[in-house]
C-alpha positions, 0 to 999 in steps of 0.5 A: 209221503211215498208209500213203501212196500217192505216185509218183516219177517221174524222167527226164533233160531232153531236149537237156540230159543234165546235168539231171534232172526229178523229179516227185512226185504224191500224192492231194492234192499234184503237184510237179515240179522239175529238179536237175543231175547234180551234186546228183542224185549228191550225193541218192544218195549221202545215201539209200545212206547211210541206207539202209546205216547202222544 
């Protein structure tokens, strides 16, 4: 498998603590994108699930 160089940032939005700012950058690609509180709950219970599973 190729190994891929990519970069996560993730911080919350200023004056608004309900609401988060992702964004993803690779060589070729840079996305950014906000999500609320309820669906970044909802990612981090999905990748410690995968995480844990076996």
């Amino acid at each position: 498998m190729a190994k891929l160089s990519m970069t996560v940032n993730i911080r919350k939005v200023p004056k608004n603590p309900d609401l988060f700012e992702f964004t993803i950058t690779t060589p070729l690609l840079r996305s950014q994108f906000r999500l609320p509180r309820a669906i970044v709950n909802n990612l981090r219970i999905a990748i410690e699930r995968v995480l844990v599973s076996k």
